[in-house]
C-alpha positions in Angstrom: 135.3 -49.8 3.2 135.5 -45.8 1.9 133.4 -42.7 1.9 134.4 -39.7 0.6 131.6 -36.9 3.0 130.2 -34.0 2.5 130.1 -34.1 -1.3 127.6 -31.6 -3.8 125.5 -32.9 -6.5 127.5 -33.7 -9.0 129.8 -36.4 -10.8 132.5 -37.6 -9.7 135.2 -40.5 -10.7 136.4 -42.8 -8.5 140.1 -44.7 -9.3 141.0 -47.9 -7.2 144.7 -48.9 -7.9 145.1 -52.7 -7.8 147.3 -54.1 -4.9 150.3 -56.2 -4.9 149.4 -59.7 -5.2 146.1 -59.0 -6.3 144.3 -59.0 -9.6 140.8 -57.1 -10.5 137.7 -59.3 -11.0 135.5 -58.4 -13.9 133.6 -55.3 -14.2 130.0 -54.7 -14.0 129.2 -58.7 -13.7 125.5 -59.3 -13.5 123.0 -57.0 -13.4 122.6 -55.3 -9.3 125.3 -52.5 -9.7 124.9 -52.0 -5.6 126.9 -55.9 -5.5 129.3 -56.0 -8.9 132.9 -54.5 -9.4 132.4 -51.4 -11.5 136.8 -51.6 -12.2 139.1 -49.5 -12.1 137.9 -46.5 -12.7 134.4 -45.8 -12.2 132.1 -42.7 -12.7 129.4 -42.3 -10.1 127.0 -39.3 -9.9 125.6 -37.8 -6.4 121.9 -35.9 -7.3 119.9 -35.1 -4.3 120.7 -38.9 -2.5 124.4 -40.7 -1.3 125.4 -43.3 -4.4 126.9 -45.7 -2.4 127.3 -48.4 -5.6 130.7 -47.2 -6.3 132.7 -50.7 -5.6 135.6 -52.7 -6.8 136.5 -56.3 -6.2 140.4 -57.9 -6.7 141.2 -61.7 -5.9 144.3 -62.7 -4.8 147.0 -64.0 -8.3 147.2 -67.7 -8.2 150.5 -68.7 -8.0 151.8 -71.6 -9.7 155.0 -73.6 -10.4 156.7 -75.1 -12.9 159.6 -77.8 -13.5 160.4 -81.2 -13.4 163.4 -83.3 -14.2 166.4 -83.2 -16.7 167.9 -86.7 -17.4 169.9 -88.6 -19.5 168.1 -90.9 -21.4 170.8 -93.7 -22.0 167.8 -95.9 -24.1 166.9 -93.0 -26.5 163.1 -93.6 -26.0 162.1 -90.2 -25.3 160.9 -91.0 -21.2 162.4 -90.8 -18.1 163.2 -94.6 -16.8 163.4 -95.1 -12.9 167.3 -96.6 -13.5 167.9 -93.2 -15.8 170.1 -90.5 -13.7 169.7 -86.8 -13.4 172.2 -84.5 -15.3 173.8 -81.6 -13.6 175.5 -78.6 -15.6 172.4 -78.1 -17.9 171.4 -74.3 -17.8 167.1 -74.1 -18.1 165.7 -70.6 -18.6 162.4 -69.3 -17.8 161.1 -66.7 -20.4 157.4 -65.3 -20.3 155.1 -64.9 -23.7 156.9 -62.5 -25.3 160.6 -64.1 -25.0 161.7 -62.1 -22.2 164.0 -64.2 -19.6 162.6 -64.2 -16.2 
């Protein structure tokens, strides 16, 4: 929870960096702006009452994995038989969407 105090009329922007491990949820989802993520960045205006709608939500970045098995397929059939054997020596690289090794 935060509260900036002792604030004049007036408006006022309000940034939220995102944590590590975390990822923002969607802005201004639904329609009760006292209970929805208003982002990043958010503008909020104080006239004559607190505005205490200024809020932003993050979920924690799934983590996944990825991999399986290189073998030597001594049949040619294109799957991996219980009686095939793994094969050591073969260099696998990871790259992201834009071709960038990981």
């Amino acid at each position: 929870k935060y509260q900036f105090t002792g604030l004049s009329n007036g408006t006022y922007s309000v940034e939220f960096s995102t944590p590590a491990g975390y990822t923002p949820t969607t802005a201004n989802a639904g329609t009760d702006d006292a209970v929805d993520s208003d982002g990043l960045t958010t503008t909020g205006v104080i006239k004559d009452a607190d505005n205490m709608t200024l809020d932003s939500g993050f979920y924690k970045t799934p983590k996944y994995n990825l991999g399986n098995y290189v073998w030597e397929d001594t049949n040619k059939d294109g799957k991996q038989d219980s009686t095939e054997k793994g094969i050591s020596g073969v260099t696998v690289t990871l790259k992201n969407e834009n071709g960038e090794v990981l």
